[in-house]
N, C-alpha and C positions, 0 to 999 in steps of 0.2 A: 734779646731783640736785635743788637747787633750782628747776630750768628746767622737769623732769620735775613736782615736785608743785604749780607755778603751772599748769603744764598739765592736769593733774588735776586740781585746783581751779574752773580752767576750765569743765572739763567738766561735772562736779557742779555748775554755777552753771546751766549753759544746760537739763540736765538738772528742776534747780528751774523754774526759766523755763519750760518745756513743760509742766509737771506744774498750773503755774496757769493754763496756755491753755485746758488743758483744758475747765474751766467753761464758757468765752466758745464754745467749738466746740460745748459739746453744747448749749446754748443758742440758738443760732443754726440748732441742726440744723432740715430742715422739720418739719412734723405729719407723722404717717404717717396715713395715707389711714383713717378708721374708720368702717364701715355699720352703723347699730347701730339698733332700735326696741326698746320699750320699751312695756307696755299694761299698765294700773294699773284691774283690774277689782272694783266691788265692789258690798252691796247698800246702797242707799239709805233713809235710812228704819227702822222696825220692825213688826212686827204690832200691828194694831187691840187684840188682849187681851191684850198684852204677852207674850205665851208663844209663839205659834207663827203660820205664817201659816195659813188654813182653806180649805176650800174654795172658791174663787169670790172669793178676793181676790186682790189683785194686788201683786206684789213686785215693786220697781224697783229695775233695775238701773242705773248708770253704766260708761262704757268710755272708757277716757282712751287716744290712742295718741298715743306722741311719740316724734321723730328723735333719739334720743342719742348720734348719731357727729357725726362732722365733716363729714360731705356730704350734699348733698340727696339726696334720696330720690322716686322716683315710681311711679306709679300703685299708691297702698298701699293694701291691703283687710285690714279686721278683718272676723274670725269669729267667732262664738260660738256655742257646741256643743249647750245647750237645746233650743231653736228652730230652729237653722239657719239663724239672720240671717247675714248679710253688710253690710258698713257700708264705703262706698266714700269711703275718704279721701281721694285723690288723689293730688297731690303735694307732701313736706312738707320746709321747708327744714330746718337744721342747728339744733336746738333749739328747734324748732316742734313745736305738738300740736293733738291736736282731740278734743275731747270728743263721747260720744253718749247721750242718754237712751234706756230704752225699759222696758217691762213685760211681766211673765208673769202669766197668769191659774192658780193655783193649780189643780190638775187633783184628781180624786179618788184616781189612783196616787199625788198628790204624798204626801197626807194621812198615804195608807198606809207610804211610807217611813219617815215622822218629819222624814229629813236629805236636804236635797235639795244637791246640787255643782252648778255650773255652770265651765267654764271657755272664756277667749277668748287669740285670738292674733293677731297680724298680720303681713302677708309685704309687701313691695315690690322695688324694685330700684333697684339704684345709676346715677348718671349714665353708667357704663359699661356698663349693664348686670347687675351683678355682682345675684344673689340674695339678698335678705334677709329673715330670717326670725325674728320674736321667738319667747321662749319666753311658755308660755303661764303665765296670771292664773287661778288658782282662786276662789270665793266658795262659802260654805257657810251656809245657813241652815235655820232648823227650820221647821216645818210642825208644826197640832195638830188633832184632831178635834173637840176643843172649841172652838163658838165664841163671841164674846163675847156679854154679855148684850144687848147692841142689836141682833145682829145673829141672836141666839134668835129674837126676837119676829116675825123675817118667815120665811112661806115658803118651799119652795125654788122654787115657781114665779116669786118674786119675787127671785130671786137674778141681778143682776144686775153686769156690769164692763165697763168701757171700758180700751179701753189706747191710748195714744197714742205716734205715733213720728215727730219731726222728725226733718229733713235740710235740709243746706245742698246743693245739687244743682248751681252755680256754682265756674268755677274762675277763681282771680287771671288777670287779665291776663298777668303775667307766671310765673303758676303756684306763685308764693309767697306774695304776701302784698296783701293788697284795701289800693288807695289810695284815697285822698278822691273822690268822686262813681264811684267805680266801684260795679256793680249786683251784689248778693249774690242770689241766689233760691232759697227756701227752699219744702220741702214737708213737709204736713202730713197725715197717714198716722191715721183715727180706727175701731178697730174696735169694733162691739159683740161682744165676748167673750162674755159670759154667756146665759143663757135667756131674758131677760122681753126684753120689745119698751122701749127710749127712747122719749123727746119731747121735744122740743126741745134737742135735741143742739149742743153750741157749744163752740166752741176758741176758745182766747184765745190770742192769743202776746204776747207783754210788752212785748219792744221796740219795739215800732210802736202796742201797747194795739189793735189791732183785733182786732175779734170777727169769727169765719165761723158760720155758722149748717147744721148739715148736719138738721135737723128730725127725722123718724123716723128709730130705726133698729131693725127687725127683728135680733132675734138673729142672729149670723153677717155681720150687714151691714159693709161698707167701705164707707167714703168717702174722698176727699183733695181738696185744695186745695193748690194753688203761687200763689207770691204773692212780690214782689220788695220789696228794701230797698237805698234808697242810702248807701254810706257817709258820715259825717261826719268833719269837722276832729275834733270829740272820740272819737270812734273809731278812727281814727291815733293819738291822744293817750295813748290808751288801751292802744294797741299789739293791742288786741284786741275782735272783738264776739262779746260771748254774747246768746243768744239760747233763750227757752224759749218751750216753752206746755203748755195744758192744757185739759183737757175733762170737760163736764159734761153728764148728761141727767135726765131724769125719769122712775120706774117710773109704772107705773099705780097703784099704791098713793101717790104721792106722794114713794116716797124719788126724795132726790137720790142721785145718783150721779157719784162724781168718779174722772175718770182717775189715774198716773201723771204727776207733772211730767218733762215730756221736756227737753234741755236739748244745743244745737250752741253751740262756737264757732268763729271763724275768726281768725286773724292778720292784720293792718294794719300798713303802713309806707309812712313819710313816698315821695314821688315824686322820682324821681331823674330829673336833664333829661337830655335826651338824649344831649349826651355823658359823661355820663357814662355811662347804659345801653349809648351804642358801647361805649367804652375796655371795659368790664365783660363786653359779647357778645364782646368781640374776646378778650379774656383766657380766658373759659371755652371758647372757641374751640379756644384756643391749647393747654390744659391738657387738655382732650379728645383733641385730636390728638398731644400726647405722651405720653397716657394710651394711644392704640393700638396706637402704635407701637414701649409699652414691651411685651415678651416675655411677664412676668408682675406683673402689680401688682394688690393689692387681694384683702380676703377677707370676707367672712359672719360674721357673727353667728350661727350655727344652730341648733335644739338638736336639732333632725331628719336633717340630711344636712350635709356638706361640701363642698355645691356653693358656687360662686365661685373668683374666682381669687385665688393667694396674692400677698401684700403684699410691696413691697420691703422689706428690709431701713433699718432706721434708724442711721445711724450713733452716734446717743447713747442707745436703749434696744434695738434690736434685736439678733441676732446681725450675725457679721463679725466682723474685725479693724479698726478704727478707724486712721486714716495716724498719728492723736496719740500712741495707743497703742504702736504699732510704732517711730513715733521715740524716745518716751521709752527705751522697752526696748531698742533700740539703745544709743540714749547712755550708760542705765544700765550696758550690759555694756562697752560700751569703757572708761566710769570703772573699772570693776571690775579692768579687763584691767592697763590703766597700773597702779594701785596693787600690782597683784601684783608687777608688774614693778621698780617701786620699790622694792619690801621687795626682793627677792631678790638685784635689785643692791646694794643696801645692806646686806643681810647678807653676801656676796660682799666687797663692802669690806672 
């Protein structure tokens, strides 16, 4: 009898013993594989008369997209539903983002609503391929018929807006993130929105402080300018370059007139030698190729469809049966079994 409940004892010890493995297993479990974006849309800014926005002014917007899963992400495109822009982000690594300025010129339906909605989204794709798709960013703002008292005093022949719209149009070297002397190149997008004719039309972009000069611009007019930037030591330092600009013209009446500040930036990181970027291409290689040759792994973020393919299972938050789990519960019932078996013989006694 006494042999029996050392053995039992036993059991119940090794039982404990598995029960504190536990932790150390689900801790060492991998990541599970997660495609996620993430777009943080809003309005910039407020109206000139503090109540609404009017006629022929211009609301800015910002559009922030970022990779919130654990894997890179490529060739990502934001939408926004206004306008019809499309905003061509590229490819973004594992908690990287990129921001985009831009402007809407206040239309005369706007007025008539009161409450104007906008909303934006972004889709890409995982290094397998796999589909991904954020949900979408709402912004709501007002709109008034009344306008302010500076802007009573002019005409509407003199009603005048610029809207400006950067982009960064450059992809990293290595399609994540711009090292020290590599070239960014950026373009610069200026329309005359409004009615009246410009003069002397000029964009400034901050980073670099040069001015472009696009001179008249007849209502309806477009212009653009591209134009490059080298990276610096302190823009690796920085982990990041933003980058904005702005524009201004002259009516014939003498008003000025100022755009939207438009506003990109990009990602920087330090350079890695060469072998290291081997060991690194070899690895993503490596992890690709038993990415394909897994059956089913990996899934979407959606809020539209359930395309992608499904994820494996994780041993410490997913479904399955866990090997830790199944031994414990093993050894728990053989402890159980023995002590049964003890009493009975010992009641038997």
């Amino acid at each position: 009898m006494r042999k029996l409940r050392s053995f039992a004892a036993l059991l119940l010890a090794l039982v404990l013993a598995a029960a504190c493995c536990i932790p150390a297993f689900a801790a060492s479990a991998p990541d599970e594989e997660n495609y996620e974006l993430q777009v943080d849309f809003e309005v910039v800014g407020s109206p000139n008369n503090g109540k609404g926005y009017v006629e022929g002014e211009v609301v800015s917007f910002s559009l922030t997209v970022k990779n919130t899963g654990n894997q890179p992400l490529m060739n990502v495109t934001a939408y926004e539903e206004l306008e019809g822009r499309s905003f061509g982000v590229g490819d973004l690594a594992a908690g990287a983002s990129k921001e985009f300025s831009f402007g809407h010129i206040t239309t005369k339906d706007d007025v008539q609503t009161e409450w104007m909605t906008d909303k934006a989204n972004a889709v890409g794709y995982g290094n397998t391929g796999t589909y991904v798709e954020s949900e979408y960013d709402w912004v709501r703002y007002q709109t008034s018929k009344e306008a302010s008292s500076s802007e009573s005093s002019y005409s509407t022949a003199e009603r005048a807006a610029l809207v400006l719209e950067l982009y960064s149009i450059s992809t990293p070297d290595d399609k994540t993130a711009y090292t020290e002397g590599e070239t960014i190149t950026y373009q610069i997008i200026v329309t005359n929105a409004g009615n009246a004719t410009l003069y002397d039309v000029t964009a400034v972009d901050t980073l670099t402080g040069t001015s472009f000069s696009f001179g008249k611009m007849d209502s309806g007019d477009t212009k653009e300018i591209i134009y490059t930037y080298k990276v610096t030591a302190k823009n690796v330092e920085d982990t990041v370059v933003v980058n904005s600009a702005v524009a201004t013209g002259i009516t014939d009446g003498k008003k000025t007139v100022k755009s939207n500040e438009a506003t990109v930036s990009d990602p920087t990181a330090k350079k890695t030698s060469s072998s290291e970027s081997s060991s690194e291409s070899s690895k993503s290689s490596s992890e690709s190729s038993k990415d394909s040759s897994s059956s089913s792994s990996g899934s979407s973020k959606d809020s539209s469809s359930s395309s992608g393919r499904d994820k494996p299972n994780n041993p410490a938050t997913g479904s399955g049966t866990s090997p830790v789990f199944a031994a414990v519960g093993l050894l728990s019932c053989t402890v159980l079994v023995v002590l049964l078996t003890a009493k009975k013989k010992n009641s038997g006694d």
